[in-house]
N, CA, C and O atoms as a DFTB+ gen file, in Angstrom:
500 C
 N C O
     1  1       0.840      -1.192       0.000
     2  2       0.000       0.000       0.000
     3  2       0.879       1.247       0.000
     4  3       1.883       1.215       0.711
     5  1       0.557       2.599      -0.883
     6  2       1.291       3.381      -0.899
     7  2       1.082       4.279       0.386
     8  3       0.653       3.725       1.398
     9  1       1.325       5.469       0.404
    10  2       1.348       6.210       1.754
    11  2       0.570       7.088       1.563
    12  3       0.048       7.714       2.485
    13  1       0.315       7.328       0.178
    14  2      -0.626       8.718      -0.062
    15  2      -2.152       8.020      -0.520
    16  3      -2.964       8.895      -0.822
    17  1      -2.634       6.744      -0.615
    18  2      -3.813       6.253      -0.800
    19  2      -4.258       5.436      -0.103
    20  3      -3.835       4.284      -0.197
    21  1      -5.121       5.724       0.697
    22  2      -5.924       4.883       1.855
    23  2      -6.794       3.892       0.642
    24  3      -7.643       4.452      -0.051
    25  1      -6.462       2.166       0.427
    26  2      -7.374       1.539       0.169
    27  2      -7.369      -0.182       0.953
    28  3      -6.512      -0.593       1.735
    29  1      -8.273      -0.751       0.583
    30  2      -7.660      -2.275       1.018
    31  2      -6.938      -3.083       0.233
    32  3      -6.962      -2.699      -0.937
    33  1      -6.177      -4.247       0.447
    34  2      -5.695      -4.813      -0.418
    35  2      -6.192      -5.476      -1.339
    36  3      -7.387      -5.755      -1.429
    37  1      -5.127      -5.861      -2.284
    38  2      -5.742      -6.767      -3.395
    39  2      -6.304      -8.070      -2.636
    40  3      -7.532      -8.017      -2.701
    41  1      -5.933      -9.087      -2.020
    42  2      -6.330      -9.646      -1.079
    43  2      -7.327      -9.418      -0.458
    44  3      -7.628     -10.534      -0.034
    45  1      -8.075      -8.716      -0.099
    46  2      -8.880      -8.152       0.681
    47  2     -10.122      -7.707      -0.522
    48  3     -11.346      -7.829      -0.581
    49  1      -9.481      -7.362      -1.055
    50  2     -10.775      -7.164      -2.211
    51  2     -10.985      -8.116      -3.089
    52  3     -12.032      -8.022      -3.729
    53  1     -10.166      -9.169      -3.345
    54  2     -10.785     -10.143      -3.492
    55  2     -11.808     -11.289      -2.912
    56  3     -12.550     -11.956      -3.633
    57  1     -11.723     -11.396      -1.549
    58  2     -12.690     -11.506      -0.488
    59  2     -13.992     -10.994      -0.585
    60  3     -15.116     -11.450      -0.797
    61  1     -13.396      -9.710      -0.324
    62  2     -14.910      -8.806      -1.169
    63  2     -15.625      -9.349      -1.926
    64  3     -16.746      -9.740      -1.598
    65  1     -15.122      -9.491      -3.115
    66  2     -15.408      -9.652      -4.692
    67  2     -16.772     -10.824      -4.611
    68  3     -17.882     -10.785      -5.143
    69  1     -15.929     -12.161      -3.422
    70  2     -16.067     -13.296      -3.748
    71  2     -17.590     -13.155      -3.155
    72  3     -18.625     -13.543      -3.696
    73  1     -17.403     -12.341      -1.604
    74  2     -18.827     -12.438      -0.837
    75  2     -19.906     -11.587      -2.051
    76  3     -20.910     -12.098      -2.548
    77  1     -19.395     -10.215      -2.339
    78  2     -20.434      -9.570      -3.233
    79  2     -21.221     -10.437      -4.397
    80  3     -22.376     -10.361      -4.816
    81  1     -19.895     -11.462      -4.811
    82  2     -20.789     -11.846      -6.187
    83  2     -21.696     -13.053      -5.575
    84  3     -22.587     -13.237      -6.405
    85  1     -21.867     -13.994      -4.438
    86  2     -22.587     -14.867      -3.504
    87  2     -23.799     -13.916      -3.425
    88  3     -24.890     -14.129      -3.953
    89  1     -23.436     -12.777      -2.651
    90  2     -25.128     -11.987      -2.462
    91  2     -25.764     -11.698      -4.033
    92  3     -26.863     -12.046      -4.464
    93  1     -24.930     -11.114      -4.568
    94  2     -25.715     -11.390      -5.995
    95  2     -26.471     -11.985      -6.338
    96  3     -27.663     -11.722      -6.496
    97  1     -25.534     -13.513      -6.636
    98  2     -26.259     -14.714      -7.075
    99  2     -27.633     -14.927      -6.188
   100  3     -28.724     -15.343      -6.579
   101  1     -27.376     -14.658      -5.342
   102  2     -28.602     -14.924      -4.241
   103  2     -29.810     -14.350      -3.859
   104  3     -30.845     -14.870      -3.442
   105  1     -29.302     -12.409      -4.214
   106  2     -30.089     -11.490      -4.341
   107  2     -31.408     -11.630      -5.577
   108  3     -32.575     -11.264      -5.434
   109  1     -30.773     -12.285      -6.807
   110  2     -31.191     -12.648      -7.756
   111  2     -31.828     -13.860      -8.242
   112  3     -32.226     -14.153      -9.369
   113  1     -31.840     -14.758      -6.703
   114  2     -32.532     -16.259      -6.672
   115  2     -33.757     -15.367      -6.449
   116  3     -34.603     -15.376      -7.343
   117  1     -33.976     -14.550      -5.306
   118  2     -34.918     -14.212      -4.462
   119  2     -35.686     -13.335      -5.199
   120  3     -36.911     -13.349      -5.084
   121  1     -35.184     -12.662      -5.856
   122  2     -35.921     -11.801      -7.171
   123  2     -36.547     -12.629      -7.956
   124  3     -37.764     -12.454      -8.015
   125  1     -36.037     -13.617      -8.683
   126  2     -36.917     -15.048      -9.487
   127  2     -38.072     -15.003      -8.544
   128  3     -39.135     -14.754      -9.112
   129  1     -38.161     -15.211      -7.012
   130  2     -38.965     -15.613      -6.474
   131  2     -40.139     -14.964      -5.948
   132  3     -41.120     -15.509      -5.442
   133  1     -39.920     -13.698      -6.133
   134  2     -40.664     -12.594      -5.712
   135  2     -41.481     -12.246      -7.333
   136  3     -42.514     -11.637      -7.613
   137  1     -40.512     -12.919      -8.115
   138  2     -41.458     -11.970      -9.349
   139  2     -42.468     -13.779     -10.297
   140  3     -43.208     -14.018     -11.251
   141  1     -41.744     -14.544      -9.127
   142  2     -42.808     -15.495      -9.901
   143  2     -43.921     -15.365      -8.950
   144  3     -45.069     -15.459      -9.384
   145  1     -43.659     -15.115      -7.417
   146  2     -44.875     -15.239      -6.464
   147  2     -46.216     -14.235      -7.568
   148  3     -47.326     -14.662      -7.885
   149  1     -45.480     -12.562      -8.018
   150  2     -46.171     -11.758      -8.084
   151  2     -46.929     -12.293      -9.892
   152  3     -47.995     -11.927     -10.387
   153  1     -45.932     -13.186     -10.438
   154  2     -46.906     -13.673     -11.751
   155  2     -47.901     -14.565     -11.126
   156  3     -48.949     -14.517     -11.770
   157  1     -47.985     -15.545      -9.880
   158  2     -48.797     -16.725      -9.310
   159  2     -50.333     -15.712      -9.072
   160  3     -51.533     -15.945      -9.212
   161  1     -49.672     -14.739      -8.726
   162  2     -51.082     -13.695      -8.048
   163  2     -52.052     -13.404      -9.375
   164  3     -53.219     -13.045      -9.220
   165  1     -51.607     -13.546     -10.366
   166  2     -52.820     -12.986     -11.467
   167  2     -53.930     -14.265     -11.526
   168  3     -55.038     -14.050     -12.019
   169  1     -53.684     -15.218     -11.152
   170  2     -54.499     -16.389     -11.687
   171  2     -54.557     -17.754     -10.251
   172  3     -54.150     -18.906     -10.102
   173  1     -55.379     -16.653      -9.387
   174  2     -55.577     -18.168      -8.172
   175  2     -57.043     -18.360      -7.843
   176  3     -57.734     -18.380      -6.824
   177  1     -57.227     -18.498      -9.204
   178  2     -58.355     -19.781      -8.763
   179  2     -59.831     -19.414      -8.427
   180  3     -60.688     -20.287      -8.288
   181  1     -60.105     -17.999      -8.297
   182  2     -61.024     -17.167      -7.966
   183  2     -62.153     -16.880      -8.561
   184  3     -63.107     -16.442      -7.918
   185  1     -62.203     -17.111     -10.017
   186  2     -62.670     -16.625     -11.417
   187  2     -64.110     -16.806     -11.468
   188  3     -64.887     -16.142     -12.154
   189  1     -64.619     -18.478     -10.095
   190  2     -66.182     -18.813     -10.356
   191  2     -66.797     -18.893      -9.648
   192  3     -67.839     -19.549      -9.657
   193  1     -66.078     -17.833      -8.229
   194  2     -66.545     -17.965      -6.746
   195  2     -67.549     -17.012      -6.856
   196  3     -67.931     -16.403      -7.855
   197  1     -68.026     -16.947      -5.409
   198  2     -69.084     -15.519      -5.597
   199  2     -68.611     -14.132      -5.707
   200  3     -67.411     -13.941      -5.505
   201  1     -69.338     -13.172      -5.984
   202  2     -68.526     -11.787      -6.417
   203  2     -68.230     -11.439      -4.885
   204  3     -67.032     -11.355      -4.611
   205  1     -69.024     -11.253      -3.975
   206  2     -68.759     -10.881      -3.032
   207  2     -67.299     -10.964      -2.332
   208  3     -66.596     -10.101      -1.804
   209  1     -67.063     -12.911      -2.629
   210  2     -65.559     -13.002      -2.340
   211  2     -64.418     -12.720      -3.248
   212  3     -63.279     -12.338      -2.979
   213  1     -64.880     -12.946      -4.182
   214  2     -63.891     -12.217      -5.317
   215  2     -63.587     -10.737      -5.030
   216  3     -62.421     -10.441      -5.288
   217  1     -64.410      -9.658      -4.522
   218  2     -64.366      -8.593      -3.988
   219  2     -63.181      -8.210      -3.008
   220  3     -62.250      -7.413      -3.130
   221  1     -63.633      -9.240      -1.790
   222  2     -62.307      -9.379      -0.774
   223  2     -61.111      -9.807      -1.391
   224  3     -59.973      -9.382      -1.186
   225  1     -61.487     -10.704      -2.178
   226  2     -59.922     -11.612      -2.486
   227  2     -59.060     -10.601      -3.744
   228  3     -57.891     -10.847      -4.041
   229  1     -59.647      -9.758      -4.223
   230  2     -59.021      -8.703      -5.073
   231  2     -58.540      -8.131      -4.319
   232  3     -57.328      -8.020      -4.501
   233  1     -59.103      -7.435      -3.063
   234  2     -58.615      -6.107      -2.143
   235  2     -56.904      -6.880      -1.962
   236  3     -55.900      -6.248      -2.292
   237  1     -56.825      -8.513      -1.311
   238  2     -55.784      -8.585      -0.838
   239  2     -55.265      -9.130      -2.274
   240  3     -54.298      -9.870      -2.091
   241  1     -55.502      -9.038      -3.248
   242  2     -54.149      -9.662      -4.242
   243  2     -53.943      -8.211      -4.807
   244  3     -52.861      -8.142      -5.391
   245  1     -54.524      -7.230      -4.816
   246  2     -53.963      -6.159      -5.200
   247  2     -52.642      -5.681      -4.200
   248  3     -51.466      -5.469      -4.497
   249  1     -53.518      -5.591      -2.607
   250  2     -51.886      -5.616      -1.386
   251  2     -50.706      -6.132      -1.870
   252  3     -49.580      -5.667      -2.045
   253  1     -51.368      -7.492      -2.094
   254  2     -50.013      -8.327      -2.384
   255  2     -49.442      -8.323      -3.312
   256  3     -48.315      -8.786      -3.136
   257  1     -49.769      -7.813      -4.963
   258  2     -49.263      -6.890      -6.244
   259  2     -48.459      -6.103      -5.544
   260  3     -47.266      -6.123      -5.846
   261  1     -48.924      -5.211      -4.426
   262  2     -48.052      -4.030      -4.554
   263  2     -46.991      -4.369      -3.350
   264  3     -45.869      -3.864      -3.397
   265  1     -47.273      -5.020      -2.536
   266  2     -45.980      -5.494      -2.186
   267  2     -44.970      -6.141      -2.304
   268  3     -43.814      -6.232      -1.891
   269  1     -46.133      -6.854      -3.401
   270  2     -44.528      -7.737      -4.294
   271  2     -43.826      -7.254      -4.902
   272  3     -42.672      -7.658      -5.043
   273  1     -44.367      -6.101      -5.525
   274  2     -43.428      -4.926      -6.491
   275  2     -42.588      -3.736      -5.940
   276  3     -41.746      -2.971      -6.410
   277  1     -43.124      -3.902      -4.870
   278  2     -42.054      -3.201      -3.800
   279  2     -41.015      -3.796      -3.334
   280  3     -39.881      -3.319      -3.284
   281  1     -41.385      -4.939      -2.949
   282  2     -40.278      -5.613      -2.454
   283  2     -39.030      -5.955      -4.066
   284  3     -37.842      -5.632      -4.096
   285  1     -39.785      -6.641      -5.165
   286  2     -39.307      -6.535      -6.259
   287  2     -38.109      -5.171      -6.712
   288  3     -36.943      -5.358      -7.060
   289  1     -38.844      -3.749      -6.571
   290  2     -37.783      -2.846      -6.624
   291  2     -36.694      -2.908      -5.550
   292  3     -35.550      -2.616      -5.901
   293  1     -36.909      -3.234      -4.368
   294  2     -36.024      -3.140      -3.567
   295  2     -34.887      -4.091      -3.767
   296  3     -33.697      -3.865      -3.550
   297  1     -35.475      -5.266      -4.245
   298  2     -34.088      -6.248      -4.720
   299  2     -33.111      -5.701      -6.150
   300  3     -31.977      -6.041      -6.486
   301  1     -33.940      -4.867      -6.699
   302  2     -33.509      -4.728      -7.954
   303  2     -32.226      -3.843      -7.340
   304  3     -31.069      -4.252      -7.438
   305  1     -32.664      -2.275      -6.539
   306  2     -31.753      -1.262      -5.941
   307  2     -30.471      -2.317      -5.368
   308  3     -29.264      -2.152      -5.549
   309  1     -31.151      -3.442      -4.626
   310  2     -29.962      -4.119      -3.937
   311  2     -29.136      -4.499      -4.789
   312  3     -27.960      -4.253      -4.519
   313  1     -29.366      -5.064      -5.815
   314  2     -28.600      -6.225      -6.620
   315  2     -27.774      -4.798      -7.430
   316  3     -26.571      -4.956      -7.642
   317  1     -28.405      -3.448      -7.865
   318  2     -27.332      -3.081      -8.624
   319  2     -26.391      -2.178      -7.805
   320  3     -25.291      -1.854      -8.251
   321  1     -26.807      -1.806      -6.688
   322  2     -25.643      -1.303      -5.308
   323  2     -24.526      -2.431      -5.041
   324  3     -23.395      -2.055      -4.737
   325  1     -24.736      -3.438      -5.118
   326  2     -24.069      -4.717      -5.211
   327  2     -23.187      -4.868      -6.591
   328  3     -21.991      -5.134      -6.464
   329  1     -23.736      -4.707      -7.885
   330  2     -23.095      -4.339      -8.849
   331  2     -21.841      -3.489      -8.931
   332  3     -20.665      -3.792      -9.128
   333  1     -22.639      -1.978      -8.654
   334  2     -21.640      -0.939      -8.203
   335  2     -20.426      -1.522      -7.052
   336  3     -19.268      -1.124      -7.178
   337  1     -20.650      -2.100      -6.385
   338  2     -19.479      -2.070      -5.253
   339  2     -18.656      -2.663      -6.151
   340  3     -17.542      -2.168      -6.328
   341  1     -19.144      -4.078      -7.033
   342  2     -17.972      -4.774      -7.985
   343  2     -17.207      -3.431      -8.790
   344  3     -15.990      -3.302      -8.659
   345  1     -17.802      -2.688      -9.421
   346  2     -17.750      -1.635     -10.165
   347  2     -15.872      -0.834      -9.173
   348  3     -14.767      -0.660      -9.688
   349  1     -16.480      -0.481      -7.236
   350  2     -15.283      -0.076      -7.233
   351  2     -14.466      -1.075      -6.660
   352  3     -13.295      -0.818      -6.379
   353  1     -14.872      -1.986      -6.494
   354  2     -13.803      -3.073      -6.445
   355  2     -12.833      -3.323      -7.837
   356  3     -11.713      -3.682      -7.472
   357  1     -12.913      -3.261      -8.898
   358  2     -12.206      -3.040      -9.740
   359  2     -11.278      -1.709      -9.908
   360  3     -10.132      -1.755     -10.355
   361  1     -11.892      -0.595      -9.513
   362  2     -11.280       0.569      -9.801
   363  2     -10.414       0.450      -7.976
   364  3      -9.989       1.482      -7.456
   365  1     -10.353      -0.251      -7.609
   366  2      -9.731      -0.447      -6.277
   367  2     -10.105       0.788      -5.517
   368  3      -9.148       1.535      -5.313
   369  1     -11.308       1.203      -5.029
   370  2     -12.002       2.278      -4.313
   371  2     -12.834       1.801      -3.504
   372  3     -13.407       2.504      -2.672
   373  1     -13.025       0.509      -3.633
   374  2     -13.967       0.017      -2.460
   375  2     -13.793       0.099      -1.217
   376  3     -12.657      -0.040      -0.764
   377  1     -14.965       0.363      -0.321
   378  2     -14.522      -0.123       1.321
   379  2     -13.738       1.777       1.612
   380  3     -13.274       2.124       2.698
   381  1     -13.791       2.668       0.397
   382  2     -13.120       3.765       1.239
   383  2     -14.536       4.350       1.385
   384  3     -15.356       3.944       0.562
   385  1     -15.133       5.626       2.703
   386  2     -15.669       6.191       2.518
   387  2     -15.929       7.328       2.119
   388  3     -15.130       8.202       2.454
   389  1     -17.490       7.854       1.008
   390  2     -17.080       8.902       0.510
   391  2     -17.363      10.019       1.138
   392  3     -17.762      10.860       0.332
   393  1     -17.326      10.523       2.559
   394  2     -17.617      11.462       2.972
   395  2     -15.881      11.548       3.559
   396  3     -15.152      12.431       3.106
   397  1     -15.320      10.476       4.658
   398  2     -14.449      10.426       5.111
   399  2     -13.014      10.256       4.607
   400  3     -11.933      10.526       5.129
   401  1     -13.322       9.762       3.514
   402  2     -12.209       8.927       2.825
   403  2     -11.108       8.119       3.410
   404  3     -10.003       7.869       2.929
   405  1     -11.707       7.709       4.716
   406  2     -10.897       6.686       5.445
   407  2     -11.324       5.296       4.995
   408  3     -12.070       5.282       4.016
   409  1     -11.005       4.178       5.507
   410  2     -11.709       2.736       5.210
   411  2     -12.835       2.455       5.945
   412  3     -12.773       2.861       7.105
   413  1     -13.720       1.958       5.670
   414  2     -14.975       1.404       6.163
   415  2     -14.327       0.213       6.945
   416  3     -13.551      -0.638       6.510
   417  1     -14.845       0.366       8.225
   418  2     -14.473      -1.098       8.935
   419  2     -15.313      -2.359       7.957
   420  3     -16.405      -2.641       7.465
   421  1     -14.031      -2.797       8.094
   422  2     -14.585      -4.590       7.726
   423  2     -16.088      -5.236       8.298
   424  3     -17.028      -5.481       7.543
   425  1     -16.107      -5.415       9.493
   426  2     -17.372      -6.081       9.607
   427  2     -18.544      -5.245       9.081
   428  3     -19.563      -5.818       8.695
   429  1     -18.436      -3.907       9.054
   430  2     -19.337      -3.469       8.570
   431  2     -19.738      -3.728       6.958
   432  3     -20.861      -4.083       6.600
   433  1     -18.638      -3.490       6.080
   434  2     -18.374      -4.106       4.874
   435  2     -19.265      -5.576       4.742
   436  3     -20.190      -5.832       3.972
   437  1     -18.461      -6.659       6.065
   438  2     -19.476      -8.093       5.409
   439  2     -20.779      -7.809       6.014
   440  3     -21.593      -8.708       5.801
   441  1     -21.273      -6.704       6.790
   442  2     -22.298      -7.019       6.942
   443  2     -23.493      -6.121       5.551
   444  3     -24.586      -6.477       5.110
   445  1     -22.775      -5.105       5.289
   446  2     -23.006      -3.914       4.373
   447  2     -22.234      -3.677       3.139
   448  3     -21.933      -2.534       2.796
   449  1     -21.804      -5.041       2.257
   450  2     -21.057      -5.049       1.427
   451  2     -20.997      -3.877       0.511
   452  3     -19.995      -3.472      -0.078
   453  1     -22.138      -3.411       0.471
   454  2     -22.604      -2.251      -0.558
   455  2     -22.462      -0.665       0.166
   456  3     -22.612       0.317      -0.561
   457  1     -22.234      -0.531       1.297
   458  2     -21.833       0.801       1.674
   459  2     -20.761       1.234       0.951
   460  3     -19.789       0.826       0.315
   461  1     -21.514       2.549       1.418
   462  2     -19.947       3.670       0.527
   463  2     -20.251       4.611       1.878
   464  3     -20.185       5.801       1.568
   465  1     -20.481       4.461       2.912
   466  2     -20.245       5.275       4.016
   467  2     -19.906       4.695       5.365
   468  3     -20.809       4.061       5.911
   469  1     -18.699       4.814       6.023
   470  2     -18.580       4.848       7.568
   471  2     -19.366       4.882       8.540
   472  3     -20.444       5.469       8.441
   473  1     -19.062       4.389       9.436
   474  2     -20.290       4.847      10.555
   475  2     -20.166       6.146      11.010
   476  3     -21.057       6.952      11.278
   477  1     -19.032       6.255      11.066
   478  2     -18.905       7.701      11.482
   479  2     -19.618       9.179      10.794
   480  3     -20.196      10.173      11.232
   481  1     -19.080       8.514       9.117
   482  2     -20.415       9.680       8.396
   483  2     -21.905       9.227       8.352
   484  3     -22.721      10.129       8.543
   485  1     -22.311       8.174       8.167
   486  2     -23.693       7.522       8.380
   487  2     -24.109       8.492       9.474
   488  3     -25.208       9.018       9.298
   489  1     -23.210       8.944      10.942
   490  2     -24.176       9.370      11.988
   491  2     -24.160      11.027      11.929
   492  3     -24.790      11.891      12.539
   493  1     -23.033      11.061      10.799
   494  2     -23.638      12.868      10.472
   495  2     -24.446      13.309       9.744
   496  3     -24.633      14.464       9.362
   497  1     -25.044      12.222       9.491
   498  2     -26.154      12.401       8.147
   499  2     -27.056      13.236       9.300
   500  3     -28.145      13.724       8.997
């Protein structure tokens, strides 16, 4: 490491690399699964019941449309914040923060692979 650039090692970011691209893969099982739950919701079975219950049972498959598509965007934000970190893991910038430009502690890293902030700036927000 030089003296004038705070980063982690190559070593160390390969570690990185290895956990980021695991949540990926994984981030992206769970997305399959969220967006087949939300295709299962167009067609359960409802079509020759009475209207009355068809009534109720719309109120909650619409809920559940929109929470599946919420939750759906939220994996999407995850998976490409996850992207990006590969992004500065290549440009060897990962793990620094951008308010502080010191290193992000490690455990925070495996727990927050995708931060780009310290705790320390996180609490000056």
């Amino acid at each position: 490491m030089s003296t004038d650039t705070v980063r982690y090692s190559d070593k160390d970011l390969a570690e990185f690399k290895e956990l980021i691209k695991d949540k990926i893969q994984k981030a992206q099982n769970d997305l399959e699964l969220i967006r087949s739950a939300y295709m299962n919701d167009h067609n359960n079975g409802t079509e020759d019941t009475s209207p009355t219950f068809k009534a109720f049972d719309e109120g909650s498959e619409v809920m559940s449309k929109e929470s599946n598509s919420q939750l759906a965007i939220r994996q999407e934000k995850f998976i490409r914040d996850l992207k990006n970190a590969l992004i500065r893991i290549e440009n060897k910038t990962y793990g620094v923060c951008r308010v502080t430009g010191k290193l992000i502690n490690k455990e925070r890293l495996k727990l927050v692979p995708h931060a780009t902030l310290s705790i320390e700036a996180k609490n000056m927000q």
